[in-house]
C-alpha positions, 0 to 999 in steps of 0.5 A, a space after each residue: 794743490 790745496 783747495 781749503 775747506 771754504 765752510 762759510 762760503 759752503 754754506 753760502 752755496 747750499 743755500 743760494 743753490 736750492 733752486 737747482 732741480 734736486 737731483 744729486 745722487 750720492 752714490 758709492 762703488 767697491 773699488 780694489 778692497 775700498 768703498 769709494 763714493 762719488 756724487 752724480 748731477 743728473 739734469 732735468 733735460 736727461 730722460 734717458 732715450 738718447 745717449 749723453 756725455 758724462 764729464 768727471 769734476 775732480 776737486 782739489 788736494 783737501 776739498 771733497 766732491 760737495 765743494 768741488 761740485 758747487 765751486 767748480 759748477 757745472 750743473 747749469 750748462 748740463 740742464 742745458 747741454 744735456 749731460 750728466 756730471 760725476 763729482 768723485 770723492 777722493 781718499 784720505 791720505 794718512 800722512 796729511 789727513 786731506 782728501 786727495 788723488 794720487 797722481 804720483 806713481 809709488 807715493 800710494 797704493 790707492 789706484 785712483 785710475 781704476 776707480 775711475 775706469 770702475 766709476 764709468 763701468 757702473 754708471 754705464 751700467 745705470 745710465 744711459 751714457 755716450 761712451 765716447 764722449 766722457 770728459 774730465 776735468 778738476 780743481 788744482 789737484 783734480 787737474 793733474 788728476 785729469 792729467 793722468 787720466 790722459 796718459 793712463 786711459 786715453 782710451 776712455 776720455 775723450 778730452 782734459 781740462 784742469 783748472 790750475 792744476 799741472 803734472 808732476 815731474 814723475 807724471 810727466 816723464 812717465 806719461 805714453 797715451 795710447 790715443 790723442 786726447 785734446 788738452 785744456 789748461 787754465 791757470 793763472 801767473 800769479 798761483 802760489 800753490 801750483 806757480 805757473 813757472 812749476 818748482 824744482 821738485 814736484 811740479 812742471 812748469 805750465 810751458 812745460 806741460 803745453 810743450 809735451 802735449 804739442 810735441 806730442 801730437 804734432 801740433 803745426 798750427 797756433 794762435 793767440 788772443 788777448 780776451 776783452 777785460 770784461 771786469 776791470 775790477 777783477 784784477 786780471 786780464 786773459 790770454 788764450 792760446 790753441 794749437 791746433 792741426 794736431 794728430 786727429 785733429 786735436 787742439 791744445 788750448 792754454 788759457 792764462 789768466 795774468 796775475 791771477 791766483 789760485 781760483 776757479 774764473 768766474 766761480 761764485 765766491 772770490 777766494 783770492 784774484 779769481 778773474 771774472 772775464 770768462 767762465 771757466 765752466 764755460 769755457 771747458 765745455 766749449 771745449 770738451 763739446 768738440 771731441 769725441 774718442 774718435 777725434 772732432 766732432 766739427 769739420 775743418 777747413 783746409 786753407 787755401 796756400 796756393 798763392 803763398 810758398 815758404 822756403 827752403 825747408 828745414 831752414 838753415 840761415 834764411 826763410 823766404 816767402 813767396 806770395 803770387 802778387 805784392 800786396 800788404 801783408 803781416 808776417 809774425 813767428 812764433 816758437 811753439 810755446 806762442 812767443 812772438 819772436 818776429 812781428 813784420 809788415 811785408 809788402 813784397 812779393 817775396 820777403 826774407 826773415 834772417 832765421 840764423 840765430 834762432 835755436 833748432 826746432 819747429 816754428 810757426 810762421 802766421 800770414 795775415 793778410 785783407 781777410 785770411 790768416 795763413 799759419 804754416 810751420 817750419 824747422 829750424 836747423 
């Protein structure tokens, strides 16, 4: 989860980044016994007449929150989506000697939760915040902090994002939200900090993790979308998964980067296979831009399924799809992690899928048809 000290590259930002609006805030706040600091981007857009979203920018394990706030920037979008971005700094473990949150229950007395919660009560008090509209996100171990923060105070944060980061094996057996919080996570397969497929002894696999936020919130609904390869030079190519239909209408969306490293997409320097196809900036903000604390902030579409029946429910042995007329159509199956496990052309009226060596659970049918895609869920017993 170590983010290095890049100080030639540093160097680098604070110069090229002179153009922005200089207004950065140093700031600290007296938190359980310590004097905790943090750096605030106010944009130019922010007058203060109308209530904004604050999103929090964790950095990584050894990084601190100057680095964080130029590596993982988000300091264009706030001037043009108008909100505000809070850049904490993390304490100093005494063992290591690095920067760090602590996200694993008993390693630490430092309470990296209640700094946060503090954090939003005083900046609050200063600005004039949308209260149920405050985000995080964070680098590596700024991400598993991200995580923590939607089990512990989901009733703060209206959505997460982490950028190759994961949740312990602790966090993750002891998280229990109290609300919905919508989850994003981006990570790349060839991570040797955080590896994608997790390790034996501190940290979950990125399958794993997506599974316990779907299983959680009932998610029923998935689909998947291998991105354009804008840069062919970068290395890496792009795959976006999003759950959706979950409870309060909530999505979990996993964006996988294939062979790439531990890197911020589209970040200003390369400090390893870092994938320029998409903004990871970017992206997270699209996302967080649809919630808030009392669920989406965009209407949603009810399908129209009328024409098509699945049956019988749960299935044991076979699953049968009605429709109301024989025409081509596509059928795939998926598992609620996105492997596809069945991809048919079907042009019956009624098509049958031999679901007998499938193991027990809960599987996703997709429909696609002239110019709809249906995508309903199914158990498996």
């Amino acid at each position: 989860m170590n983010l290095r000290c890049f100080n030639i590259w540093f160097l680098f930002l604070v110069f090229t980044g002179a153009g922005f609006a200089q207004q950065t805030i140093s700031g600290t706040i007296v938190h359980d016994g310590l004097t905790r600091e943090y750096l605030l981007y106010v944009p130019a857009s922010y007058t203060g007449s109308e209530a904004v979203p604050l999103v929090f920018n964790f950095h990584g394990l050894g990084s601190n929150a100057t680095q964080q706030m130029f590596y993982g920037d988000f300091r264009a979008i706030a001037e043009r989506e108008n909100f505000l971005i809070v850049h904490p700094q993390g304490t100093i473990n005494l063992q290591t000697g690095q920067a760090f949150w602590n996200v694993m229950p008993g390693s630490s007395d430092v309470d990296d939760i209640g700094f946060a919660s503090a954090l939003i009560d005083t900046l609050l008090l200063e600005y004039n915040i949308n209260e149920s509209r405050i985000y995080s996100t964070g680098m590596s171990n700024g991400g598993f902090m991200s995580y923590a923060l939607a089990c512990s105070l989901s009733d703060r944060f209206a959505a997460i994002a982490s950028v190759t980061g994961s949740m312990t094996h602790n966090q993750l057996a002891q998280c229990n939200p109290e609300n919905v919080t919508p989850i994003m996570e981006i990570h790349g397969t060839a991570d040797l900090v955080v590896p994608f497929e997790g390790d034996a002894f501190f940290i979950s696999g990125i399958d794993e993790v997506v599974q316990f936020w779907v299983d959680r919130y009932l998610c029923s609904e998935f689909g998947s979308t291998a991105l354009e390869d804008i840069d062919p030079t970068d290395g890496s190519t792009v795959e976006r998964s999003v759950f959706s239909s979950c409870d309060e209408n909530a999505s979990i969306e996993l964006i996988k980067v294939f062979d790439g490293g531990h890197t911020w997409p589209g970040a200003p320097v390369n400090i390893g296979v870092t994938n320029y196809d998409i903004n990871a900036s970017e992206e997270i903000w699209r996302f967080f831009s649809q919630y808030d604390l009392n669920g989406s902030l965009t209407s949603s579409v009810e399908l129209n399924l009328q024409d098509v029946t699945v049956f019988p429910s749960p299935a044991y042995e076979t699953l049968h799809v009605d429709f109301s007329s024989a025409k081509d159509r596509r059928l795939m199956v998926f598992d609620l992690l996105g492997h596809l496990i069945i991809d048919i052309n079907a042009s019956a009226q009624t098509e049958t899928i031999d679901v007998s060596s499938y193991e027990t659970g809960v599987y996703l049918l997709s429909i696609l048809g002239d110019s709809e895609l249906y995508t309903l869920k199914f158990v498996k017993r």
